[in-house]
Structure formats: C-alpha cells, structure tokens
C-alpha positions in Angstrom: -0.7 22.5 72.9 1.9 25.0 71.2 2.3 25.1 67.5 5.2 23.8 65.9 5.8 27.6 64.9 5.4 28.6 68.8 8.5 26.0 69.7 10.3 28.0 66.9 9.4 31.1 68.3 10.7 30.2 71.6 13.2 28.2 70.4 14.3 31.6 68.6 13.7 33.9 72.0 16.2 31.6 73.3 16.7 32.5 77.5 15.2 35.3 77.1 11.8 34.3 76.1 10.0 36.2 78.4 11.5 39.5 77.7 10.8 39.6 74.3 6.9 37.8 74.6 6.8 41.0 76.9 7.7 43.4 74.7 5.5 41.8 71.9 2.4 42.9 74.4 3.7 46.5 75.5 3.9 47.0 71.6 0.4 45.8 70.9 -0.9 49.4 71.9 -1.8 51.1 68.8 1.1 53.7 69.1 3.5 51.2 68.4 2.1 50.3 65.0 4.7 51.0 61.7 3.9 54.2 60.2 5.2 55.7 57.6 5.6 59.8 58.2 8.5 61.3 56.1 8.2 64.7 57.7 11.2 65.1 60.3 9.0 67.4 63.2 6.1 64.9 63.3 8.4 61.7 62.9 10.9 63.3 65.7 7.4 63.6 68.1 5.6 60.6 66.9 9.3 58.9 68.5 9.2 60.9 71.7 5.7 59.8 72.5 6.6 56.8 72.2 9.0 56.9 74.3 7.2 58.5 77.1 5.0 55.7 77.3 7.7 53.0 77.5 8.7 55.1 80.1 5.7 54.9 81.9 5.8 51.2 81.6 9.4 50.8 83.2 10.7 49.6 79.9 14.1 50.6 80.7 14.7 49.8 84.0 16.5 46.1 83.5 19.1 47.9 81.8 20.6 49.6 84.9 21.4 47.6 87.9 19.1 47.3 91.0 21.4 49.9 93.5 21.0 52.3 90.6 17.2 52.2 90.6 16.8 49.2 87.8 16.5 45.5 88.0 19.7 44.4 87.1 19.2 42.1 84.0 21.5 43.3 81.1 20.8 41.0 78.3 16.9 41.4 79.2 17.0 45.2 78.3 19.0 43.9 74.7 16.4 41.5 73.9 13.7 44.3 74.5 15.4 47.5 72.3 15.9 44.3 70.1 11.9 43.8 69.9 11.6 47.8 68.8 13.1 47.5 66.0 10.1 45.3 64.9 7.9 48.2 65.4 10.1 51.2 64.3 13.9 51.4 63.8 13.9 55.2 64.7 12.2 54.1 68.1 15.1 51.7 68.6 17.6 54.1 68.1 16.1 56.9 69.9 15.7 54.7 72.8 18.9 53.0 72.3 20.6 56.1 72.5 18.9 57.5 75.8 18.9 54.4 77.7 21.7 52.0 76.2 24.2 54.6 75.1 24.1 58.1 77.6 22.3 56.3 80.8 25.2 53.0 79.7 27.9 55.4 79.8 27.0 57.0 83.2 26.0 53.1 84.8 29.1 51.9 83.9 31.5 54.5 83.8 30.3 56.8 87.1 30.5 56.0 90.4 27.5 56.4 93.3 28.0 60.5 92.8 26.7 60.4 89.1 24.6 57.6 89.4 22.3 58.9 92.2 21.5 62.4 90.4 21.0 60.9 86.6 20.2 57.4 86.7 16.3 57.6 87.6 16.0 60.0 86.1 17.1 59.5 82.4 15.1 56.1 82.9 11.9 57.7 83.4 12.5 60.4 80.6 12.9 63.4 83.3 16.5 64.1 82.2 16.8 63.2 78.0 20.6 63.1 76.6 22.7 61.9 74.1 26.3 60.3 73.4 28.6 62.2 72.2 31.5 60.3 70.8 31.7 60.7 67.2 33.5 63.8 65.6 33.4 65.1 62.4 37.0 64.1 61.5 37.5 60.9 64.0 34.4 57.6 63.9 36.0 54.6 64.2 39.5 56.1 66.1 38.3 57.3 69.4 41.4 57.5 71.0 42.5 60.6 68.7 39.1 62.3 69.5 40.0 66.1 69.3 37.5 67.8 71.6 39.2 68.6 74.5 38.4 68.7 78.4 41.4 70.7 80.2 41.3 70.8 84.1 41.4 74.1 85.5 42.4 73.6 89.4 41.1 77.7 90.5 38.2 77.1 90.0 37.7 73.2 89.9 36.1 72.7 86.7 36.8 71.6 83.4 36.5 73.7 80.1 35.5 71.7 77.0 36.4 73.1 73.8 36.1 71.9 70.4 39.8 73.3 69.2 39.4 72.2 65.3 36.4 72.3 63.0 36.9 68.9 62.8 36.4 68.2 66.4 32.7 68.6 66.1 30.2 66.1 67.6 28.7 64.9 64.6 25.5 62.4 63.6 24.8 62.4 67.4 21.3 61.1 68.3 19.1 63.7 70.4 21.6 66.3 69.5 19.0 68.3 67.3 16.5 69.1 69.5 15.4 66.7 72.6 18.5 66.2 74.5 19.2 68.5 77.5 22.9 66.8 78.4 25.4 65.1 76.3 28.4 62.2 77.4 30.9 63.8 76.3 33.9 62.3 75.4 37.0 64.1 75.2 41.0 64.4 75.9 41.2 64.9 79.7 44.3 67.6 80.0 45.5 67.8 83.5 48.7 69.9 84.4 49.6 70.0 81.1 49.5 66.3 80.4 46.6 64.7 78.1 45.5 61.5 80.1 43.1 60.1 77.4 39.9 59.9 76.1 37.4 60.1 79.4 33.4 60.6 79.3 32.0 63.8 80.9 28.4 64.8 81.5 28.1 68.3 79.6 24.7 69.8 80.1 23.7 71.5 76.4 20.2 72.7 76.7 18.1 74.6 79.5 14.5 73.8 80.1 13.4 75.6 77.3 15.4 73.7 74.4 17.6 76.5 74.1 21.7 75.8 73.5 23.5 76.9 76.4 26.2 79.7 76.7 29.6 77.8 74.8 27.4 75.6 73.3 26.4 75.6 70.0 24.2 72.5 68.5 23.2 72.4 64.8 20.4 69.9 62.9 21.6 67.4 60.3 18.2 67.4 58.8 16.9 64.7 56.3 18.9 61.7 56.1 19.0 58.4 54.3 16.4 57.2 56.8 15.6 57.1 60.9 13.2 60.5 60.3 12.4 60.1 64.0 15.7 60.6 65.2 16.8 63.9 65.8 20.5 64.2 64.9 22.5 66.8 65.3 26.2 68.4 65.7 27.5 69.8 68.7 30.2 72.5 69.2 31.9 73.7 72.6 33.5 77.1 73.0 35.1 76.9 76.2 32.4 75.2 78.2 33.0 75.1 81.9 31.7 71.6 84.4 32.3 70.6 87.8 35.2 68.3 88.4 32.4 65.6 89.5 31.4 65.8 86.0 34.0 63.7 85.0 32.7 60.0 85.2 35.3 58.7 87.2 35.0 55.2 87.5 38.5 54.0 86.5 40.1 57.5 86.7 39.5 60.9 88.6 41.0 63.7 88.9 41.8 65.3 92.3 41.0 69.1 93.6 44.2 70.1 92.7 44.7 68.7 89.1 46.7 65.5 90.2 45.3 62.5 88.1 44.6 58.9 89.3 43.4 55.9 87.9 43.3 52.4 89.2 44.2 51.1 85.7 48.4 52.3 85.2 48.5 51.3 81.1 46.7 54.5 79.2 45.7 51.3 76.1 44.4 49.0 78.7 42.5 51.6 80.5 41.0 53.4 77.1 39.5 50.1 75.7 38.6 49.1 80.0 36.3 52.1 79.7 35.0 52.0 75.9 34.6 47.7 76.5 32.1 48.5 79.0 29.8 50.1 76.6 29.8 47.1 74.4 26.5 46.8 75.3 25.8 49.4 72.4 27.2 47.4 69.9 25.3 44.1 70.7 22.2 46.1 70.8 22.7 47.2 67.1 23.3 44.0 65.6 20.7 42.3 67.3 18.5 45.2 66.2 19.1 44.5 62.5 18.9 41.1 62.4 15.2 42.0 64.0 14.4 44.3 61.1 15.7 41.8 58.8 12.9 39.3 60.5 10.1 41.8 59.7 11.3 42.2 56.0 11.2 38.2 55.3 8.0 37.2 57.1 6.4 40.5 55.1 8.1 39.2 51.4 7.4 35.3 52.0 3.8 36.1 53.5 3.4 38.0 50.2 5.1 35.1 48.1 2.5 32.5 49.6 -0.3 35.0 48.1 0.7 36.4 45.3 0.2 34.6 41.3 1.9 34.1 38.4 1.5 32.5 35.6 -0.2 29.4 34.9 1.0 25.9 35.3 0.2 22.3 33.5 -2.0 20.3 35.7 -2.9 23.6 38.2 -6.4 25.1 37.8 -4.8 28.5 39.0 -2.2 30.6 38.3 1.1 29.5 40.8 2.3 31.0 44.0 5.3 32.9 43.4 6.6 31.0 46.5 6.6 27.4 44.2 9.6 28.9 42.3 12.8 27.5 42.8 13.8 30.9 42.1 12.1 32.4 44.4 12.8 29.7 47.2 16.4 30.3 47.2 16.0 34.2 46.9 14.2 33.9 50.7 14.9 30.3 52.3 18.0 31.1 52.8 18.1 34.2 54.1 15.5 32.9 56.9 17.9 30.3 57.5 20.5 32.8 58.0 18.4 35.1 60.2 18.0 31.5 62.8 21.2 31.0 62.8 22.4 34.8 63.6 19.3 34.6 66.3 21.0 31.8 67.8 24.4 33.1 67.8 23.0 37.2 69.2 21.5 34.5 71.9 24.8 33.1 72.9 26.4 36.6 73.0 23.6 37.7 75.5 24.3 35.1 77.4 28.0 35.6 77.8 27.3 39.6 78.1 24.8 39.4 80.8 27.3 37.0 82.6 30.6 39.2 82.4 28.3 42.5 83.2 26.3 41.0 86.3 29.7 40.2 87.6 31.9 42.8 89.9 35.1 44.5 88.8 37.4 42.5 90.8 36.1 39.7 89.4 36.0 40.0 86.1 38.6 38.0 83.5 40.2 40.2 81.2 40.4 37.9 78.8 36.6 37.1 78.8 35.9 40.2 78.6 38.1 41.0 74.9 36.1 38.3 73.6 33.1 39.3 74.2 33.7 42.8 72.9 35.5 40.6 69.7 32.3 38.4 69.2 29.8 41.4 69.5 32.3 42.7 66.9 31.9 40.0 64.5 28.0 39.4 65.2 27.2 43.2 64.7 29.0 43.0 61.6 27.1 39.7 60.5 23.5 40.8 61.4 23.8 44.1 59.5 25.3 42.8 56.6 22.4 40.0 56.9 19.7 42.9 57.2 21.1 45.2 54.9 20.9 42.2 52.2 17.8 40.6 53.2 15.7 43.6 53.1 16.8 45.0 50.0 16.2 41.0 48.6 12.9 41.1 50.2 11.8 44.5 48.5 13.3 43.2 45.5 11.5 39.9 45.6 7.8 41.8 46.0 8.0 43.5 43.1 6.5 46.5 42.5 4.0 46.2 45.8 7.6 46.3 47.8 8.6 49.6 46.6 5.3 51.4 47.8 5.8 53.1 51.0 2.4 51.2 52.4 4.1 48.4 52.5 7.3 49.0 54.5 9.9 47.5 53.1 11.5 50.7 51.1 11.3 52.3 55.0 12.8 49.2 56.4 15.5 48.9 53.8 16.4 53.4 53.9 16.4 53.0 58.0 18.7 49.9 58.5 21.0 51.2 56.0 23.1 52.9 58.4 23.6 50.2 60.7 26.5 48.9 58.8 28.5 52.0 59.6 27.8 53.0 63.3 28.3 51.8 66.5 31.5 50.5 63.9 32.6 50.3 60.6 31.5 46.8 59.4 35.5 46.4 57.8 36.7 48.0 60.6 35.4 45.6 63.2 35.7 43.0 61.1 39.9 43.7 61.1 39.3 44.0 64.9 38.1 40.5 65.1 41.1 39.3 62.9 43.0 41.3 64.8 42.3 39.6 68.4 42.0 36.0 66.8 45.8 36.4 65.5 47.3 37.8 69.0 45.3 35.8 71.2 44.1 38.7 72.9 47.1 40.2 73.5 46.7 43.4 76.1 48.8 45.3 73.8 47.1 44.7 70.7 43.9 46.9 71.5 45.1 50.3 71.1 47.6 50.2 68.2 47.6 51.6 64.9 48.1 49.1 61.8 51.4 49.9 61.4 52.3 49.4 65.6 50.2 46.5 65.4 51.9 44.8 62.0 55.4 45.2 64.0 54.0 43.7 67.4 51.9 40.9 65.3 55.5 39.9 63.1 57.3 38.5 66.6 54.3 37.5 68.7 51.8 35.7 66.2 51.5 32.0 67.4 49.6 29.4 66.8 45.7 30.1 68.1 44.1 27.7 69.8 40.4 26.9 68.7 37.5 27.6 71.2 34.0 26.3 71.4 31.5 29.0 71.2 28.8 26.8 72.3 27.8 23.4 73.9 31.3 21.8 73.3 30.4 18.2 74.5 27.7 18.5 71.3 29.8 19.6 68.8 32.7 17.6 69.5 30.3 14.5 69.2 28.8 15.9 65.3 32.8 16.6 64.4 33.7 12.9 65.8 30.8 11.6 63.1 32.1 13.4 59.6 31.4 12.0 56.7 34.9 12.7 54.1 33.2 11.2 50.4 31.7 12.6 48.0 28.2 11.5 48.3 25.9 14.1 48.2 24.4 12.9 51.2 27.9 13.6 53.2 27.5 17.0 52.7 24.3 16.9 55.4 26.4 15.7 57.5 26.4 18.0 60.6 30.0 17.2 62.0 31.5 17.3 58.3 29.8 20.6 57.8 31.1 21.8 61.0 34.6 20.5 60.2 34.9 22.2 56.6 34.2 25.3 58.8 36.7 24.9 61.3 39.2 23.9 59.0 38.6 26.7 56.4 38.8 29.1 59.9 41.9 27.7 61.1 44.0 27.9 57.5 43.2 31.1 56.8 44.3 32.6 60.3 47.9 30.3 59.9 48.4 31.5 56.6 47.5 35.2 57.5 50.1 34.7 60.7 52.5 33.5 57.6 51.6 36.1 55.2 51.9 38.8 58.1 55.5 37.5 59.0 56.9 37.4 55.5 55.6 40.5 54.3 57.3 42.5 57.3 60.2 41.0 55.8 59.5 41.9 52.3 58.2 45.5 52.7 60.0 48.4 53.3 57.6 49.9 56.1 54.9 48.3 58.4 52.0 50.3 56.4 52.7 48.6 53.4 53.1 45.1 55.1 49.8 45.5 56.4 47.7 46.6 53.5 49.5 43.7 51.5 47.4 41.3 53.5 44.1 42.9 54.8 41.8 41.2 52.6 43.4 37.5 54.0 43.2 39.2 57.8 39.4 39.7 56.8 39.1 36.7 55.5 40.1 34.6 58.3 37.9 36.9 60.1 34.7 36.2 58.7 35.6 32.7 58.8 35.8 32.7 62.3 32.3 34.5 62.3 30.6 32.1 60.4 32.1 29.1 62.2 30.8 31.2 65.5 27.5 31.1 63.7 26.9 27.4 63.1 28.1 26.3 66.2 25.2 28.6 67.8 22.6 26.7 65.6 23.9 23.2 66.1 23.7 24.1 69.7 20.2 25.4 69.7 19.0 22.7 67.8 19.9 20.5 70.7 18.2 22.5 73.6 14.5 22.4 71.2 12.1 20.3 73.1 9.8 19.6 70.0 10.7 17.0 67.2 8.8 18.4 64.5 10.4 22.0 65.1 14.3 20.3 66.1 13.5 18.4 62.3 12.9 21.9 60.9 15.9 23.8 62.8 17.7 21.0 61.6 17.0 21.3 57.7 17.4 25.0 58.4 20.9 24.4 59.2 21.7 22.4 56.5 20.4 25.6 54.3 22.3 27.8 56.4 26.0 26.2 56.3 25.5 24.6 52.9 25.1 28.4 51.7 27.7 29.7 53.6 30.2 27.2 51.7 28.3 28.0 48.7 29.2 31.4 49.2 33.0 30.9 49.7 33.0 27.7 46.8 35.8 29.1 45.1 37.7 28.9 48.1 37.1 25.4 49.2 37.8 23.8 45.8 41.0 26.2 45.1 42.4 24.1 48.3 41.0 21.0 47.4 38.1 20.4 49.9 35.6 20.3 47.1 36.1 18.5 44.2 34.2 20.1 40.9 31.5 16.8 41.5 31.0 18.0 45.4 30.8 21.3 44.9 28.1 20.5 42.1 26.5 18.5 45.0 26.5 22.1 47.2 24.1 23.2 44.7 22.1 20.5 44.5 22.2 20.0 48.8 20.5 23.5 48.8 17.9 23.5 46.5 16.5 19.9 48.1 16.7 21.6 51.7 14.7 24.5 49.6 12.2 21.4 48.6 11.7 20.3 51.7 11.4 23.4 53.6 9.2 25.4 50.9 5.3 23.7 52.6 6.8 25.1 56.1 7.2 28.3 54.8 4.5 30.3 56.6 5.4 28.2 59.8 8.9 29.0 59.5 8.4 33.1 58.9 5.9 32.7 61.9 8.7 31.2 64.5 10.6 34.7 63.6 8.5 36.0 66.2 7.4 39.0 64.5 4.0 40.3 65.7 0.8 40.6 63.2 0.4 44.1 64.7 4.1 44.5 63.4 4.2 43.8 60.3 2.8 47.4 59.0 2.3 45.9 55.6 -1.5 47.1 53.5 -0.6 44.1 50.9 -1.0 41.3 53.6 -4.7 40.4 54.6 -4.0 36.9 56.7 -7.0 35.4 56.8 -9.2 38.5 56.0 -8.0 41.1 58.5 -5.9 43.4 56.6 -2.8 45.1 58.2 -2.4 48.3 57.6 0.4 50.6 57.7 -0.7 54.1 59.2 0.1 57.2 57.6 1.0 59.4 59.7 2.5 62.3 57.4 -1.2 63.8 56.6 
C-alpha cells in the first residue's frame, strides 16, 4: 500500500507522474549526485558529462516531435529538465539551453530542411549550440535587437554583423567554450527593408573549439552562481550563411531577396515566432520551484533534528521544528511550493495541448494565454525559490551557510532565475497587460506609451476565466461563508471569492485609473508610470487567484483521504497567507474588518498546529530524492547524505 507521502508525491507529479518517477531513477547514478566544485573548468566538465550520459539515455528526445526523430510529448520533456534542477541547477540550464532553447528554436521555428540536418543530432550531443537572443544593450526588448542579418542576393547568403558594441550576444549559455553553432537572432534586412527579428543558425566554432573567421566569442567568467555553465559573449564581423540558414517557418526569404511570410502583421508574426519558444519560460519556472523543493525538505529535515533549549515537562532539549516560529518560517512556504506545483501542472497541461496541435489549428487566443500564464507562473515560482531558499538557509543557522550542506549553492544558483528567460516586473506588466486588453492582437508588440494610447479607448470590462476544474470551483464559491467567525475564513469558496474579488477590483480600477490619467497627463509615458504599480497589482492578483484554483482543483482529483485532508489544510495555509500578505489591502476596502483580519493570524498558525506532526510526510510528498538532497548534516535513519566535493 502507498504511503500517505507517496499519494502526495503523486498527487504533486500530477499527469505527468511517470516522467518525473523516471527521471528520479536516471539520476540515481552517482554522477548525478549535488556537488559542490567552485572552480569554473572542472564545474563546466563535471556538466558536460553529465550531459553526455543523458544523452545516451535519450533523455531528450520527448522534447522534439516524433517526425523530427523524438517522441512527441512536450510537457514530458518540462517535467524532466524540471527534475534536474533537483540534482544541479547548472545541469538544468546547460541542458535547458541545448535541448529546450537552440534544438526549441530550430523544432519550432525550421521547416523539414533544418530539422533533418540538426535535430538528431543536437539530441544526442553530436552538434552542441546555444541561443543567442540576449544583447548587451537589449534583454527584455527583442524586437529592437541590434545584431543584424542583411540578405545579400549574388551570392545568396546572409552577412551577420554586430553593428554597435552594444549589439553583443551577451550571458549566452554554451557561448564560452562548448557550443559549435548559435540561434541567432537578428534584424533580417532584405532589399533594403528590415523585416524583423528572425532566428538564424550561425555556426561559431570548428571541431577544434576554435572561433570561426567573423566571429569572435569571449568568457564571462565567475558569476553569482551556475559555475557549470559556460557563458559567454559573442561578436559577428560580417559573418556570411546560406539563405537556408534562415529558420523559415513563418517567413523566408527567396533567391532573389524578395521576402514572404504567411503571417502579413510584422507584431503578430514577431510574438507568432517568439510564443513558440514559450516552452523556455515554463521550463524555468518550474525549475525553481524544484530547487525551492530541495531547499525546504533539506531545512525542515534539519528542523525535525536539530535542539534547542530545554522545555518544562520535556526530558530533552526541543526540536527546533516545535516553534511556532519556526513553523510559520517553513509551513508556509511548503504550502506555497504545492500550490505553485499544482498550478506549473495545469500550465503543462494546457502547453502540451496547444504544442501537440498543428498550425492550422491552433486558437490564437489560447495560445496568448498560455504564453500570459507561463508569464505569471515563471514569475511566481522564482520569486517563491528565490525566497524560500534564502528562508531555508536562514532558518538552519550556521550549518546552512556551509557549502556541505547546499543551501548557500542552491540559494547563489537560483538567483538569476528571477531575471532571465524575463524580467520578473517585466512579465509581470505583460500579464497585466493581456488581462486589461483581453488579448488584444495589437497589444503584444507596443511600447508603454503605444500601448497606454491603445489601452485609454479599448479597455473593457474582462470577463473572468476558470483556470481549472470550473464545475468544482463554482460549487466551493456557491458555499461562502460572509461572517466574521474565524471558522468562515476556512471556508474554501469564501477564500476563493476574496480572491476573485480582490482580482477583479483591481483590474476595473486599473482600466479607470488608466483612462483618467491619459486625460490628466500631458504625454502617454507619464500616464503610464502613474499607474504601474496598480497594473502590477492587479497582475499578481490574477496570479495568485490562478494559483488557488490549481490547488482546489488538485485536491479534488487525490484519491487518498488522509493525503486530500492534508492538501486540504495545505490550502488553507496557502491562501490564508496569501491574504495575509496583501492584509492591508483587504481591510483598506473593507473585506476584513480589524477582528477578521486578527482571525487571518490566528487561521494560520492553527493550520501550522495541525500540520507541524506531518511535517516530514509533507517534505517527503515534494518528491525530492534521498540521493538528491546533497546535504552532510542530514543522516535519516543512519545513512548519511553526503554532498561530494568535487573541487579537490
């Protein structure tokens, strides 16, 4: 019979269980196990090796579809990168680069052509790339990407150039040293007309590892964290490709320089081509919210173990874990990290549906939101892990600061997560952005100041949509509980409302405040900065209402009453922090009164009561590994778990 932690576990895996119990086995081989090597050659080949025996087990092939030499299953090959992270977060990266972000860019923007010369093999590590989006001067814009790729019809080629110091390919993964081709992306200049940003395959190295002629690549060294990445800068001095270079899935480019595209609008076809890599961006917040798993069942392991101080009536010193204190410093954050594993489950699920489906048959519209939801959720998991770890290292004490014991690596590695594949306050005003323009077409490639002008006489009113199972939640909403018993607030549908309702305010009365201030100020730049922290706001209100919908939901599809009775108090903890979090809000328009939001309080430290003897059970439905955990200070049940050392 399956523990009550196992029905967590699988609970947590959601559909895609079996992927992830997988990739718990292929990372039971002893090179998988956390290390801790600060020197940048051995980290850098430690990673590779790694890789090359994922390879070998055809870890990568359910990312790429089964005509291209894969197995077709899109939201698999998330949950697996996803599982990495438990292991090593540079091993995520490096393989999220390779096989999510250069072989994702040639699946899904190349045609047959590109696909039968690269696909096999940059999934069995023959042919090792890199992405090359970022530049020194432009992150978060890509349409206003400098580099350049100008169509020269004499010879048919292209010439890439990098026309501006700060056009340089910067931060780019496999830059340094492994990769042998970059995705390039880069204004296509045809005729004397710029088309657009478009993705090109530029090769950058020979066989050797030396840069080829045009090229120049550069190392960016030591960085916060990720030693076992390789990043690196990239420079192109008039480098000349074929014309099939040019991944020419939406667009091409003929012999003679005349450009055609099946998508007419230059905004809808950008963010046609860039949405297809949104793969990317669900990988990374799913990836955190992994690391942030490792960091809690390592700190509330540690809590159950670790003494202080005596107590009337104990004949030992007490577990740190029977603090109060200490309960609401990781409870919650556990609670959290279910409730963002729900939600990265229901985005999956809506991913792997929209990207197993053909062109022609793909809705527009479902599409935005996904890339609006894996937005939202990338923002909320990093956030989470960025938090959580530096509360678990925090919350061990001196033991968490030593390198033996993984957090401090955890905590340096993750850090960056909040700033790439997206600025966390960037994506967060692209999620306000889509919820107050209903999706709008136009919306996706203006500036703030085009989109202030366009938002002013389009805004309307924005009709709510279930994330999840909507028979469910309508039925806990029909049931709310409006008093100010204590008890009400455990009430799932008057949870769920105080959610909605906070979600839907703030997005009317950021419509309103839009409006008035385009009246008010004398230029649309002004308007728009007047307002941005309501926009965000109503974003991350929508986010967290996103959130608890996922966990209500989930709770509902658990087949074991002792772990649904867990889930549930989980939730509680979960949305009785979130409100707890955005109090003043709530009471400034009167839906808590001073008593009830005393009762907030009081709501989460009796669901930290109740949960606090689950505790172990709860950190073991995480679903991280023993052989994961890397940790020297936790001996379960005799059998230390070491973290190697792989610097000496």
């Amino acid at each position: 019979m399956p523990t009550t932690a196992e029905h967590l576990r699988t609970a947590l895996d959601g559909a895609w269980h079996d992927a992830r119990d997988r990739a718990r086995t292929d990372l039971a081989h002893d090179a998988f196990a956390p290390h801790y090597t600060p020197d940048l050659e051995k980290a850098r080949a430690i990673t590779l090796d790694q890789m090359k025996i994922l390879a070998e087990r055809g870890y990568a092939a359910s990312g790429f579809s089964v005509e291209s030499g894969g197995t077709g299953d899109p939201g698999g090959a998330v949950a697996s990168i996803e599982m990495l992270a438990m292991s090593d977060l540079s091993l995520m990266v490096k393989a999220g680069v390779q096989w999510g972000l250069f072989g994702g860019a040639i699946e899904n923007l190349g045609t047959e052509r590109p696909h039968a010369k690269y696909i096999r093999p940059l999934i069995d590590l023959d042919l090792l790339g890199c992405f090359a989006m970022t530049e020194t001067g432009h992150g978060s814009d890509v349409q206003a990407l400098e580099t350049t790729a100008t169509y020269d019809p004499e010879t048919q080629e292209f010439v890439v150039h990098s026309p501006t110091p700060s056009s340089r390919k910067d931060y780019i993964g496999g830059a340094a040293q492994h990769a042998r081709v970059a995705a390039v992306f880069a204004q296509l200049i045809t005729q004397g007309e710029s088309q657009g940003v478009h993705c090109f395959v530029v090769p950058i190295r020979d066989e050797d590892g030396n840069d080829l002629p045009g090229v120049t690549t550069s190392d960016c060294g030591h960085k916060g964290g990720l030693p076992g990445v390789d990043n690196g800068r990239i420079m192109f001095d008039s480098v000349r490709i074929p014309r099939e270079n040019l991944l020419n899935k939406y667009s091409d480019v003929e012999p003679d320089g005349t450009y055609v595209s099946s998508i007419d609008n230059p905004s809808r076809r950008f963010f046609t081509m860039v949405g297809t890599l949104v793969r990317g961006r669900v990988t990374v917040g799913g990836s955190a919210g992994a690391a942030a798993r490792v960091a809690l069942t390592i700190a509330t392991t540690y809590a159950e173990k670790r003494r202080q101080f005596d107590a009337p009536g104990r004949d030992a010193e007490v577990p740190i874990m029977d603090y109060l204190v200490h309960q609401r410093r990781l409870l919650p954050l556990i609670a959290r990290s279910y409730a963002l594993g729900f939600a990265q489950n229901e985005l999956l699920g809506t991913m792997n549906r929209l990207q197993s489906m053909s062109l022609k048959d793909l809705d527009p519209q479902e599409q935005r939101e996904l890339e609006g939801r894996a937005a939202g959720l990338k923002v909320a998991n990093t956030w989470h892990a960025s938090r959580a770890i530096q509360e678990c290292r925090e919350a061990c004490g001196g033991a968490g600061y030593m390198a033996e014991n993984r957090l401090t690596a955890l905590r340096a590695d993750v850090d960056v997560f909040t700033t790439f594949e997206g600025d966390n306050h960037v994506l967060t005003q692209l999620v306000a952005k889509e919820l107050l323009t209903s999706y709008a077409d136009e919306v996706q490639g203006m500036s703030p100041v085009e989109w202030m002008r366009f938002a002013a006489t389009t805004i309307s009113d924005v009709v709510k949509k279930r994330t999840a199972a909507q028979q469910i939640i309508q039925t806990f909403v029909d049931t709310r509980q409006d008093n100010e018993e204590d008890g009400s607030l455990f009430n799932r549908g008057t949870q769920l409302t105080m959610f909605e309702d906070r979600e839907q305010y703030l997005i009317s009365t950021a419509a309103r405040r839009l409006q008035a201030a385009m009246n008010r100020e004398e230029n649309a730049f002004d308007a728009f900065n007047s307002v941005q922290d309501h926009v965000l706001h109503a974003a991350e209100a929508h986010i967290d209402r996103v959130v608890l919908e996922a966990f209500v939901a989930a709770i509902s599809d658990c087949a074991d009453e002792t772990a649904c009775g867990l889930l549930s108090e989980l939730c509680d903890l979960y949305a009785l922090t979130v409100i707890d979090g955005d109090k003043a809000w709530f009471m400034e328009h009167r839906q808590l009164s001073v008593e009830r939001a005393k009762a907030v309080t009081r709501g989460i430290n009796e669901r930290c009561r109740t949960l606090r003897p689950h505790a172990l059970t709860l950190v073991e439905g995480l679903g991280v590994p023993d052989h994961l955990l890397g940790s020297a200070m936790l001996d379960r049940e005799g059998a230390m778990v070491p973290l190697q050392d792989a610097s000496v």
